[in-house]
N, C-alpha and C positions, 0 to 999 in steps of 0.2 A: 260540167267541164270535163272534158276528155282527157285521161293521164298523162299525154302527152303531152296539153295545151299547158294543166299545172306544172309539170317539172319546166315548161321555158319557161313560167313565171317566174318561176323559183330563182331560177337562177338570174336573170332580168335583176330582180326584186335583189338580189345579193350582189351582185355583179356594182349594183346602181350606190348600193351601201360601202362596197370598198373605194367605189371610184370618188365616192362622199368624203369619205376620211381621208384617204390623200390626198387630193385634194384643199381640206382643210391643213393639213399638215405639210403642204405645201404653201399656205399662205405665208407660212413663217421662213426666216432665213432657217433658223434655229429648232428645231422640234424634238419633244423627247418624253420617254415612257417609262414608265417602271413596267416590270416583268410581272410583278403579284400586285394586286388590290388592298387584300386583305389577309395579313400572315396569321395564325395562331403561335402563341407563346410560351414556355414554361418557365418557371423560377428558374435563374442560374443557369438557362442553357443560352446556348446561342443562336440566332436567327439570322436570315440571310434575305437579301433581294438583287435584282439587275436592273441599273440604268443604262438606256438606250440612246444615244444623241444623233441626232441626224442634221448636216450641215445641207440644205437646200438650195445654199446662197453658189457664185462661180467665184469667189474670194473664201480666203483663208480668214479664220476667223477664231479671236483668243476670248476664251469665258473663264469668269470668274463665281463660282458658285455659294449661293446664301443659302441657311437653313430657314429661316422666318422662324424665329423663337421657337425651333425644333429642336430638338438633338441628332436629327438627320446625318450631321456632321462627326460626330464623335462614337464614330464607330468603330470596331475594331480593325475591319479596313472599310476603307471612307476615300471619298472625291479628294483629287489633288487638288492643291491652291488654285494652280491656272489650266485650263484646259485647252487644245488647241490643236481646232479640227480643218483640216485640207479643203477643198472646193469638195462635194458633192458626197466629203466623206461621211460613215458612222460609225461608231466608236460603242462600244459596251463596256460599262466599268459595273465589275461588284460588289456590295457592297454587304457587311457582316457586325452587327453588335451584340452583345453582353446584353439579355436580361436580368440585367441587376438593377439596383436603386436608382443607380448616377442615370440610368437611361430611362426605366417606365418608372412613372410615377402615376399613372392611371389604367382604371383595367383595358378601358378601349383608347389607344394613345394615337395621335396623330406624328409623322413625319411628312417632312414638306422641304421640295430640295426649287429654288429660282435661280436664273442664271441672269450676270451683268457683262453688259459690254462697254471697252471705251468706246465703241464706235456708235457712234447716236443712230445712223442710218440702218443699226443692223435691227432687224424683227425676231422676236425669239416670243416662243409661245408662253403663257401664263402660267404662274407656278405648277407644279405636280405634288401631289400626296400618293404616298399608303397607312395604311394603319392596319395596327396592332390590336387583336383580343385575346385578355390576358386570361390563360388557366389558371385558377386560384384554388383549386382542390390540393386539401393539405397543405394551405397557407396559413395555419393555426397551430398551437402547442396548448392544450388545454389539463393545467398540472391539478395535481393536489399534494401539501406538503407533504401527508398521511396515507398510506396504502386505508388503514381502517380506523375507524374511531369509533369508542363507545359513549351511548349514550347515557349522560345523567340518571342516578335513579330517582334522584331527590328532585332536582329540576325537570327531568323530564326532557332534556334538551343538550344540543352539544355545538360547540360551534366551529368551523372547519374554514379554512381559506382556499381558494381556489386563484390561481397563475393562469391566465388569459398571455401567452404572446403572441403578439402578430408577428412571422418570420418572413412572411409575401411582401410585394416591392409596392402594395396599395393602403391604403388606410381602407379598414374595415370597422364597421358598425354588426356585434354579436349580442346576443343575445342569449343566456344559459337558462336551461330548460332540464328536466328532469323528467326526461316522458314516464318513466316506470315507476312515479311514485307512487305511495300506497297511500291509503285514504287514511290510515290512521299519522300517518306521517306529512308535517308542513317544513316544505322551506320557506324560510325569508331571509331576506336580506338584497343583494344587489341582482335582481333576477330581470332588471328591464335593461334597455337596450346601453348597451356600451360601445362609445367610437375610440379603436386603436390607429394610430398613426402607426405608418409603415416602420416596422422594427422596435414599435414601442409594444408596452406590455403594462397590465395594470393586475393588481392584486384583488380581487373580489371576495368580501367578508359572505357567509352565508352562516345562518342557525338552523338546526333542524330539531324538529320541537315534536313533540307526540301529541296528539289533540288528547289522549287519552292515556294516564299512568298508568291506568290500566291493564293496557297488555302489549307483551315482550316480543320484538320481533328481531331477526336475521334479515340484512339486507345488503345484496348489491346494488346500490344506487345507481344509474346510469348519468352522466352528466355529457351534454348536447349542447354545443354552439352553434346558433340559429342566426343567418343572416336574415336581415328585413324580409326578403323572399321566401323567405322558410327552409332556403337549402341548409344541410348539414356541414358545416365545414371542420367539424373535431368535435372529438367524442373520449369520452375516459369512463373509468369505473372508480367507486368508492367505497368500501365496504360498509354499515353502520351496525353494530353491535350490541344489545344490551340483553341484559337479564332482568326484568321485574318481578314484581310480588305477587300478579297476576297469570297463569300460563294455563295455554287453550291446548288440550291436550288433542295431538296427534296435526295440528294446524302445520300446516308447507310455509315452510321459509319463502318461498319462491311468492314474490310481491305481487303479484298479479291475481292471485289465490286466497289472498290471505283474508275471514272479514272484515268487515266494515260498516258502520251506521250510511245507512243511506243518507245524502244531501243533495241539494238543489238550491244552487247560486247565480245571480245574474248581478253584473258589474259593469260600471262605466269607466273606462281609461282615460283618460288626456293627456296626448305628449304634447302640445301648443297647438298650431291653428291648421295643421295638415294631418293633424291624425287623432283620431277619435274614433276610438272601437266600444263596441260591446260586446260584454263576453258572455257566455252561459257554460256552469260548468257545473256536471251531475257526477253523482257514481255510489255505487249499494249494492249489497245483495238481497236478493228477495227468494225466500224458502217456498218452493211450491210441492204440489201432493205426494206422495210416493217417494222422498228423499232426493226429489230434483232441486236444485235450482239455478235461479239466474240470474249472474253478476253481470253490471253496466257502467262504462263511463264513458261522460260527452265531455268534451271542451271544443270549443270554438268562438272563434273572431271575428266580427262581423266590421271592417272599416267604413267608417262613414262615407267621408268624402269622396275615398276611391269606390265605394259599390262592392266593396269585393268582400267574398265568404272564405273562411280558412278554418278547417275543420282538422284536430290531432289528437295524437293520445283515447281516441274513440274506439271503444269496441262495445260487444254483446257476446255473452260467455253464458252460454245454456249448458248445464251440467247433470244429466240422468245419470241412475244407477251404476249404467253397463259404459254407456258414450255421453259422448261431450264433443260442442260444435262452438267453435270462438269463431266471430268474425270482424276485422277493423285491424285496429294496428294491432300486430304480434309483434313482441319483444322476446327473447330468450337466447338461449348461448349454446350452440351445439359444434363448441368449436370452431366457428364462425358466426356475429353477429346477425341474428336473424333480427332488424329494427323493422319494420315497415310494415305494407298494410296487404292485407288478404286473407287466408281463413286458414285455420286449424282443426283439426277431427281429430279426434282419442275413440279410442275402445279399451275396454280392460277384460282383457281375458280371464283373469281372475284377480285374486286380492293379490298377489306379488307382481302381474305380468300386466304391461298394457303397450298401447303401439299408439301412436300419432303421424300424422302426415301433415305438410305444410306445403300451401300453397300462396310466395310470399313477392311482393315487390318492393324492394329496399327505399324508398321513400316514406319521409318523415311524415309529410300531410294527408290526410287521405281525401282531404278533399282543397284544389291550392288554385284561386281566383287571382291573385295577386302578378304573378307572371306564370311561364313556363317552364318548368324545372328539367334540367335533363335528365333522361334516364338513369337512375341509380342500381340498378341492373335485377333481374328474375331469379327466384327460388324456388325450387322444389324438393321435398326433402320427406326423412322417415325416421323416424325414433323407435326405438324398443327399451322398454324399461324394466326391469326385473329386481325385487327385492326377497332376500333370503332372511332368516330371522335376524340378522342384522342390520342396525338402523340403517345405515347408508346403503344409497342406490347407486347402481351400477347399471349400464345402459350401453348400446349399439346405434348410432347413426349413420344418414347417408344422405349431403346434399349435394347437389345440383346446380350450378350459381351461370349467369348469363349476361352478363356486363355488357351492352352495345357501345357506351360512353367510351372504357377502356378497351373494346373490342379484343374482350379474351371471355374462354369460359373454362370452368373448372367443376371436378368432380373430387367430393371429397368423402374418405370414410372414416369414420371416429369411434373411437367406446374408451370407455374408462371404469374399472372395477375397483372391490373393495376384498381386502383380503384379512381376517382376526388369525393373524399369529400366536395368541395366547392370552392371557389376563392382563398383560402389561403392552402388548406390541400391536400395530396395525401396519399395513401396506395397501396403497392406492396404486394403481397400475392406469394409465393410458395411454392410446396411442393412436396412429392415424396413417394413410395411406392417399395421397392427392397425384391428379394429372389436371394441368394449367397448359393451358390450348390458345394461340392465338387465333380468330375467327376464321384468318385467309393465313395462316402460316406456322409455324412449328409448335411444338409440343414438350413439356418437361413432366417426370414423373419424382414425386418427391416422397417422404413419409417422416414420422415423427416417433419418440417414445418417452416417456419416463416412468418415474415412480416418487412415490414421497412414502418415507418412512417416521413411525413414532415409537417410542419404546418415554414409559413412565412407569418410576418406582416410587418408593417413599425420598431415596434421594438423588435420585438422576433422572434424568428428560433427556432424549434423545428426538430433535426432530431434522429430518435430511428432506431435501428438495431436488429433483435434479428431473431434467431435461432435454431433449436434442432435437434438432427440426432441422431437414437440409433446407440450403436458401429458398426453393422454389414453392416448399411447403405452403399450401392456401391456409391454414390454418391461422386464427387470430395472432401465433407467435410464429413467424416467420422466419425463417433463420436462425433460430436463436439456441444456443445452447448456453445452461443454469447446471449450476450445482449449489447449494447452499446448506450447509450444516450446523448445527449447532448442538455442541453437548453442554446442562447445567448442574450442576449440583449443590444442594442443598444444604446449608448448613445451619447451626445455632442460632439461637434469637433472631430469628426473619435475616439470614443474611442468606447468599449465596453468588458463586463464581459460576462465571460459563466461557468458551471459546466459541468462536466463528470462524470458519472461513468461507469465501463466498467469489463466486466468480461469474462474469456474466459477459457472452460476447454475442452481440446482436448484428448479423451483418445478411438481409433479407436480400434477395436478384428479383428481379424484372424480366419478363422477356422482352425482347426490342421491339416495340411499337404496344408496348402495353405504355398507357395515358401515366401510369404510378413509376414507370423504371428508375426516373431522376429521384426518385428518394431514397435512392439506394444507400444513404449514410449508413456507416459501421460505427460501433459501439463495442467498447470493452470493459470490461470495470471488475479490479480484486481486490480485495477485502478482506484482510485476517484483524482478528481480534479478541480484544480480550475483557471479559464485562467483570463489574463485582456492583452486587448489588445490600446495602443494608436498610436499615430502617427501624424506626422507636415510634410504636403507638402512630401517630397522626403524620407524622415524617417519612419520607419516602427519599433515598438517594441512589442513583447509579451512575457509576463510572465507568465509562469503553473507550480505553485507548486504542486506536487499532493503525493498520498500514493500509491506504487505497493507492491504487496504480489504477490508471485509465488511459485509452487509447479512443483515437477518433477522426473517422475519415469522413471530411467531411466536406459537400460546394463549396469551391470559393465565393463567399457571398457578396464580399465587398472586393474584390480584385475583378481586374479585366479580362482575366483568365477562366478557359469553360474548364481547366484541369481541377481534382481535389485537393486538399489541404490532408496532411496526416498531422496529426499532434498529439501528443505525450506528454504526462505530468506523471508526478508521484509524491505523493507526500504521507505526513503525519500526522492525525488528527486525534484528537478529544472529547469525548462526545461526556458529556456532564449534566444528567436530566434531576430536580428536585423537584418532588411534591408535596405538599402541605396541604390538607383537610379536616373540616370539624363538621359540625352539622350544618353550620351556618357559613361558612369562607372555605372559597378551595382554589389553591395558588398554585402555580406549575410553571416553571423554566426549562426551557430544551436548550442548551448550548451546543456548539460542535465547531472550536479551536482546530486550528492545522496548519502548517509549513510545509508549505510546496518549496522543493528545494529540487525540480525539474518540471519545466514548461515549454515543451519547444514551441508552443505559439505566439511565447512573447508578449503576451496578453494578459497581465503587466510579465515583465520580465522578472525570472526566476532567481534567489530564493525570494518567495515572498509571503506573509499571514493574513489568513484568511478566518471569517468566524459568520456564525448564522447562531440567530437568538429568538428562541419564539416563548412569548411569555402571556401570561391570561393568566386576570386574576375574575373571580365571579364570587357575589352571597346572593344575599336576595331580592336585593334591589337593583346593585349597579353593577356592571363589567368592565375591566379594559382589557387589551388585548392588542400585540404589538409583534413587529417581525422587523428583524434585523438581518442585512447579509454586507458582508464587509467585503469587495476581492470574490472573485468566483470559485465556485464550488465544484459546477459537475463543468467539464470540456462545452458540453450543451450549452451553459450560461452565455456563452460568447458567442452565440446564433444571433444572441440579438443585440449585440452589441457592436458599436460601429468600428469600435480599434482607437477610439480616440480618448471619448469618455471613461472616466473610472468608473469600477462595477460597482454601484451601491444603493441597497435598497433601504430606505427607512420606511415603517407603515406603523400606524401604533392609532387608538380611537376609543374612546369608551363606548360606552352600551347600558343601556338601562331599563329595567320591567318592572310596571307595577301592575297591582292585581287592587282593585278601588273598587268599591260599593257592594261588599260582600263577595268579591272577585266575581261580580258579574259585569266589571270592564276591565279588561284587560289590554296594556299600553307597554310597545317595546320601541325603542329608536336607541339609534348605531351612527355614528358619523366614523367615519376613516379617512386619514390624509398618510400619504405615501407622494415619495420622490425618489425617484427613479436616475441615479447617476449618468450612466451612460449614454443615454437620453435626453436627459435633462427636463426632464417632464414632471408635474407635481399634480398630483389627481385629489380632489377633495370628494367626500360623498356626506351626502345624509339621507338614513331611510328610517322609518317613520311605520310601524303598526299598531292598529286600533281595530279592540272589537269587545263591540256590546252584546252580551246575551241578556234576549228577552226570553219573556213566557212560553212554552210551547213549542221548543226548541227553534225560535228565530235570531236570529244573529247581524247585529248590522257590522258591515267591514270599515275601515279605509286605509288604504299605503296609499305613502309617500315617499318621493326619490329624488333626490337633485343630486347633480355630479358638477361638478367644476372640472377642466381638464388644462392645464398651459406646459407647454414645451416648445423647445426649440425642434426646428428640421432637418436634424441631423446625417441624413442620410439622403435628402431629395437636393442637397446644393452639388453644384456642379462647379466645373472651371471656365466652362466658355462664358466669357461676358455677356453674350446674346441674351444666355437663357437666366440667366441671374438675374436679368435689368426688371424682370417681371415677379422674380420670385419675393417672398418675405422668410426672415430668416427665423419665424416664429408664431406659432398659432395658438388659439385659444379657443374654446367653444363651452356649452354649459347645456345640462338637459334637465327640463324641470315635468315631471309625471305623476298625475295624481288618482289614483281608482279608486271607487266607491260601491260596495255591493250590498246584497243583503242575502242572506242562506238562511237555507229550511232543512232542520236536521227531522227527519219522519222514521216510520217503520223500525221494527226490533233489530234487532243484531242478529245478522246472518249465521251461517253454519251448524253446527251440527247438535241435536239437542242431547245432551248426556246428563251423568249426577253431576254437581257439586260437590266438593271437598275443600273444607275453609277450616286452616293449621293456623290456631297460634299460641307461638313458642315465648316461654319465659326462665327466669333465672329462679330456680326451686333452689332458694337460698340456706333453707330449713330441712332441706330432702324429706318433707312428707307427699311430695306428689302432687301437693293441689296450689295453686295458687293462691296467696295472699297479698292482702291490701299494697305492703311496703317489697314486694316483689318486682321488678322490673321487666320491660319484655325484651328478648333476644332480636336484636337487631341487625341487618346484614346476614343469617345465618343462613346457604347455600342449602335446599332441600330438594332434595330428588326423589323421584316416582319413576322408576325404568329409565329411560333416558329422558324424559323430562326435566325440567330444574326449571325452579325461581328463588328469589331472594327476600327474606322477609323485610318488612317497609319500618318504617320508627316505631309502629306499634308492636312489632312480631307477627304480623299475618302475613300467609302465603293462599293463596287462593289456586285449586286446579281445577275447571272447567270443563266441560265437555268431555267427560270418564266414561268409559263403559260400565255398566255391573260387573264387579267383579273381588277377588281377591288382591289388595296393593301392601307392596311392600313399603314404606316410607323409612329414607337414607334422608341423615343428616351427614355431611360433609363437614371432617373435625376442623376447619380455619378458623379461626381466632378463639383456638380456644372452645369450642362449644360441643358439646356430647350430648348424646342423649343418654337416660340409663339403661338401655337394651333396644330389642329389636323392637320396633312399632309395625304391629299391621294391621291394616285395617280391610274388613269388607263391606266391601261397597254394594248397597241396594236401592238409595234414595240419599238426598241430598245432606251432609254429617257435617257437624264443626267438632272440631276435637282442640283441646288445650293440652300442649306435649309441656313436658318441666323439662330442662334442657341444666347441665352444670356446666360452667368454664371452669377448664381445668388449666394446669402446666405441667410441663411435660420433665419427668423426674429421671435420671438416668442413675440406674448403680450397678455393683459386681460382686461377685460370690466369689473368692480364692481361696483357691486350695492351700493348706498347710503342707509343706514335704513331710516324708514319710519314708526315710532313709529304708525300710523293710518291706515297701511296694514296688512293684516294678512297672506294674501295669497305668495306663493313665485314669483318672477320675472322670466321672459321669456327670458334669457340670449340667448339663441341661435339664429341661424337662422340671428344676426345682420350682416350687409354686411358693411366690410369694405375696403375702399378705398387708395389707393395710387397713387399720379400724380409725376412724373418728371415735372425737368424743361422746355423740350420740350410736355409736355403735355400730354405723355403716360400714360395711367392709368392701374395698376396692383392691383386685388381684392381678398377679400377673407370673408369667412365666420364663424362666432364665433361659438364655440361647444356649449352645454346642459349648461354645467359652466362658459362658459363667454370666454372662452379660443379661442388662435385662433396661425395659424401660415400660414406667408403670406411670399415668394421669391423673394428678389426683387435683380434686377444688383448694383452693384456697382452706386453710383451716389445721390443727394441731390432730397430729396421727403416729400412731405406735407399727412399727413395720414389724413382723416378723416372718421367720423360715417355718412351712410345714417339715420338719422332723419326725413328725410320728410313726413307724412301722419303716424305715428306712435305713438305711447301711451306711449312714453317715452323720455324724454331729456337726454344727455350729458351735465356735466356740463366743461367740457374742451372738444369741439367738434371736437377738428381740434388740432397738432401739427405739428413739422418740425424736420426731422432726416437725420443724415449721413451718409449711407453706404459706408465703405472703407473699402480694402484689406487689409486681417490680423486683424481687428480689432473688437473689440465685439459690435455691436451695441444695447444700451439699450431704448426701448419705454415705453413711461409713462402710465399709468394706464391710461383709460378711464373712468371717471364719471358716472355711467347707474343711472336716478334717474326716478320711473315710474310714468306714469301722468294720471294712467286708474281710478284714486280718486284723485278729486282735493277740497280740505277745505279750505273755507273763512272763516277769523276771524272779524269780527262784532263789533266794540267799540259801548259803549251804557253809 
């Protein structure tokens, strides 16, 4: 067909389509359009559309417009009651609503506008829709009550709560996840799927347990809220901490690195009759020739019914000599969350210096069957690492980030260094330099700085924190400027005093048509205070009273209004923490009392007391564990609260673990019930683990999970009678999940083969050095090897692994008491157990004064004097007097004679020698020493 024959088509063919639709639109008297089809939406902004009416009829003609069980009507501006349009006229009215609660309650919401007439003859066309697709990114708050916690050394395990709020205007179903966990590390507890109702929030019990007491790790835990889809909707970090009796020497903190026993698990889930997965889930290291190897982990989901594969947390980490090649999901923090999947490359230039490159796309799955995820946007990026003889690392980055979803991209540079100011002092420095680019529109350049400082003596601790980041900053802390300081000092019998002051104001920019700008909320929060801490043997108490002031700009979330809300509080609080521990029960209360006695939100109305109580008790069999908040705490607290309900959470559940048939079954189950005031919601749970070890390291599993969930819909009721006629003014739901697997634990224990070194320390009660039968071993006592440390177990062992040959210095750390009698070194050539004798001492103070000397002018040489302590077996323990005469000498339990070296010296003692008691629990006081100087001696002469 000839170009000119197609374009008459064309036009024919188009010409034939408009004449079609008017046509039809002229069938009716009445005809009318909306402007958009399908709007997109954000929390708390406002949206807009244009209805069109066209009167086709030669009369005048009055309408009455219906929503059909929409909210079409209840807009911010919204259709008049009566409408009423001329012969042949058309009219445009616009129309503007609030995404907030009162209006979506669904991600994709329909609106539907029909028009009535009195006139029976009049024709008016059939209702009209549009609808609404809601954006739900950062429609989550996913808390932890604890920046860090540490784990049991005894158990092995710790148990942590986690704050799930839903703040978006939909009921969500999440899911927590923990992509970076390490293989020596298990969660349990409520890790399968949770449905929050819009503005409700549930508390989630989690334990994390070590598969192996064995060895001691440093961890940033990452925690992940996973929709059914596997998108990320919130994300937080966790610290977990501990010291064991076991430590791998020169082993990285950094979880992805760390070993591990190889395993290989395959499981069957069942959430009821629509969902049945299988899972497979591997990961190990395996040592190959030449000091290579190569670490791996699989997980994946395989759903039944739907056909579909879901593959995460997957990589292969090949590690040579000189380089090293990760490919699947990377994890890591280079000032910006690098989650997602694509490969990594390392070289090491030599033993302090190496470089890596990333090549990363910010999605959680790496392989996602399920639906289509939107873009989470591209990285590319470079690391430079450098270590000087000091343990911490310092480093230079440089990413690259490419967001099509927010359609912005940024370039960011980072480093962060390590500075030894001396024996007592450190300094951290870092900082950063960002430009954040709309794809089709402007540009901000922003940068960052701080520093953290530490200064530690025998009685003061010095730790500073501080910060700065302008708003536009890409950097993980955005906006935000930190200062937080803290001086302690240390006093008598385990007591000591500290101050705080602390201030934090977070208030991040957007640029305009970046998808994030609406979360622009600011945040403020000050903090002065004041701690005293004591404590007796198994008792632990601290008291911090202090003053907080907080500020907060935040959406209106429940008003009709797209403007912010500012609010301000200030109160008084109490923070009152007890612990109690023995070998067998360990009891702990966190209280934190306060009187807000300004609120401008009203929310209750100010003055008013507030208190939050979190308590766990744990032995060896059972747990309970419980969380209290009366009245709100942080301005935040009231995101999710509707302004009606009182703010109150009760949660509290026991827990129970037994270890049956030689502890080759092991049984743990946890129930939780919480109710949620403001809401009016009440969440029951029970979770359930079981696992058998057989022969040959196979393992059978099973958990178990039921939730119960009932509340009222306190935020989805409306006032138009229409939309009410359908609603219910309360829901209920329950989820029951049961998995079944079996694991194969195989192959050696990855990393690096070095000597063995196995310490244990006992009470050389007799000071001859060797152990005996009625001897005890030293338990708890803190031992270092260069910057290494672990803790010895109830036996007194400390075990350090993978050493080089060489020469080690071994440091006991003097806490409770425990010494050793000199320096220990040991050289290492092949694998050593040594038995150290260790004394507990207490700690003696006395003073050496000078006698006047009406015929000296000069001052006395108080220092330097050496003095002495012998037992009754003759052992002698020394020390030396300060500038002022002062001195403080350690001696064991047991009856000792003190005296002054005097010999060849230019001064006497006039009481040279005394005799004192050291005994457990009690104060022991020594008598002043006489210092009288003999560097001028004056004869008196009778005549």
């Amino acid at each position: 067909m000839p170009i000119r024959s197609r374009w008459i088509f064309l036009f024919l063919f188009y010409f034939a389509v408009l004449l079609s639709e008017a046509k039809s639109q002229q069938q009716y008297d009445i005809a009318f359009k909306f402007d958009r089809d399908t709007i997109s939406i954000a929390v708390s902004k406002t949206f807009a559309n244009k209805l069109v009416i066209t009167n086709h009829s030669d009369k005048t003609i009055e309408l009455k417009p219906r929503a059909n069980n929409t909210p079409a009507l209840l807009g911010l501006i919204k259709l008049p009651q009566s409408i009423t349009l001329m012969a042949k006229e058309t009219k445009s009215f616009p129309l503007k609503y609030m995404a907030d609660r009162r209006t979506i309650v669904k991600g994709n919401q329909i609106f539907t506008i029909e028009f009535q007439s009195d006139d029976p003859t009049v024709k008016i066309q059939p209702p009209q829709s549009f609808s609404t697709r809601l954006n739900e990114e950062q429609s989550l708050l996913l808390q932890t009550e604890l920046p860090e916690y540490y784990i049991d050394q005894s158990t092995g395990q710790v148990q942590f709560l986690v704050r799930a709020v839903n703040i978006g205007l939909v009921p969500l179903t999440i899911q927590v996840r923990f992509p970076n966990l390490p293989g020596e590390l298990e969660i349990r507890g409520e890790t399968l799927p949770v449905t929050l109702a819009a503005g409700g929030q549930s508390l989630l019990s989690f334990t994390a347990t070590m598969r192996s007491k064995k060895t001691a790790i440093d961890v940033d835990l990452i925690l992940q809220a996973i929709e059914a889809g596997g998108k990320v909707v919130a994300n937080n970090r966790v610290r977990m901490m501990t010291v064991g009796s076991v430590k791998r020497f020169g082993a990285d903190l950094d979880l992805q690195n760390l070993p591990y026993n190889n395993l290989l698990a395959l499981r069957y889930l069942n959430m009821g009759q629509d969902m049945s997965i299988y899972q497979a889930q591997a990961f190990g290291e395996m040592d190959l020739a030449k000091g290579r190897r190569l670490n791996y982990r699989l997980n994946t989901d395989y759903y039944q019914k739907q056909k579909a594969l879901n593959v995460y947390d997957t990589y292969i980490d090949y590690q040579a000599k000189d380089w090293g090649v990760k490919i699947g999901n990377i994890y890591e923090n280079l000032d910006q969350p690098i989650n997602g999947r694509g490969a990594k490359a390392s070289y090491k230039l030599d033993k302090e210096r190496s470089i890596s490159l990333y090549a990363v796309e910010n999605s959680y799955m790496l392989i996602n069957q399920m639906n289509s995820l939107l873009s989470r946007g591209k990285i590319i990026g470079a690391k430079y690492t450098f270590r000087s003889d000091l343990p911490q690392e310092s480093s230079l980055s440089y990413l690259h980030t490419n967001s099509d979803y927010r359609a912005v991209n940024s370039d960011l540079i980072s480093g962060k260094g390590f500075m030894k100011l001396g024996p007592k002092q450190q300094l951290w420095i870092e900082g950063g330099y960002s430009v954040e680019r709309l794809q089709k529109g402007t540009a901000k350049m922003a940068g960052a700085l701080g520093f953290n400082y530490n200064y530690a003596d025998d009685r003061y601790q010095i730790s500073s924190i501080n910060y700065y980041s302008t708003p536009y900053y890409v950097g993980l802390r955005r906006g935000l400027i930190q200062s937080d300081t803290r001086i302690s000092k240390l006093l008598k019998n385990n007591k000591s005093i500290s101050v705080r002051a602390s201030y934090m104001d977070n208030d991040p920019k957007y640029l305009p048509g970046d998808r994030d700008y609406y979360f622009n909320n600011a945040n403020r929060i000050q903090i002065y205070e004041f701690g005293y801490h004591t404590g007796k043997e198994k008792l632990q108490l601290d008291l911090r009273p202090y003053f907080m002031e907080q500020r907060g700009t935040y959406q209106d979330w429940f008003g009709l209004s797209d403007s912010q809300v500012n609010w301000k509080s200030s109160s008084i609080r109490m923070v009152g923490d007890l612990n109690f521990f023995t070998a067998a029960h360990r009891f702990s209360i966190q209280t934190d009392y306060g009187y807000t006695y300004r609120n401008t939100s009203n929310r209750p109305i100010a003055p008013f007391h507030s208190l939050r109580i979190t308590g766990n008790y744990n032995n060896r069999w059972v747990g309970f564990n419980t969380f209290i908040q009366v009245n709100p705490f942080y301005l935040s607290d009231l995101l999710a609260s509707s302004g009606n309900g009182k703010y109150r959470i009760y949660s509290f559940g026991p827990s129970s673990q037994l270890n049956l048939v030689e502890n080759r079954l092991q049984v743990q189950i946890a129930t939780m019930y919480s109710y949620y005031g403001f809401s009016r919601s009440n969440n029951f749970s029970v979770t359930g683990n079981a696992r058998w070890q057989m022969k040959n390291g196979w393992n059978l599993t099973a958990d178990l999970y039921y939730t119960l969930i009932r509340g009222d819909l306190v935020f989805a009721m409306v006032t138009d009678p229409q939309l009410n006629q359908n609603m219910t003014s309360s829901y209920a739901f329950n989820n029951r999940q049961l998995r079944l697997g079996i694991e194969k634990n195989f192959g050696r224990r990855g990393g690096r083969r070095g000597h063995k070194l196995q310490l244990l320390f006992f009470e050389d009660r007799n000071s001859n050095g060797v152990r005996d039968n009625d001897e005890s071993p030293a338990r708890s006592v803190l031992v270092k090897i260069g910057k290494e440390a672990a803790v010895t177990d109830d036996r007194g062992r400390v075990k350090f692994v993978d050493m080089d040959p060489g020469p080690y210095s071994i440091q006991v750390e003097n806490n409770r008491g425990w010494v050793s009698r000199g320096t220990i070194s040991v050289v290492l050539t092949k694998n050593q157990s040594l038995e150290i004798p260790l004394i507990i001492t207490r700690s003696l103070k006395g003073r050496i004064k000078s006698v006047t000397n009406k015929y000296l002018e000069t001052t006395p040489q108080l220092g330097g004097i050496r003095i002495i302590a012998r037992d009754l077996q003759g052992k002698e323990y020394s020390t030396l007097t300060n500038e002022d005469g002062n001195y403080v000498i350690y001696l064991p339990t047991g009856h000792y004679k003190l005296a002054v070296v005097t010999e060849g010296m230019s001064f006497s003692i006039e009481n040279p020698s005394c005799e004192i008691e050291v005994k457990e629990g009690e104060t022991t006081e020594i008598p002043h020493f006489r210092y009288r100087d003999e560097r001028r001696k004056i004869g008196i002469k009778r005549f």
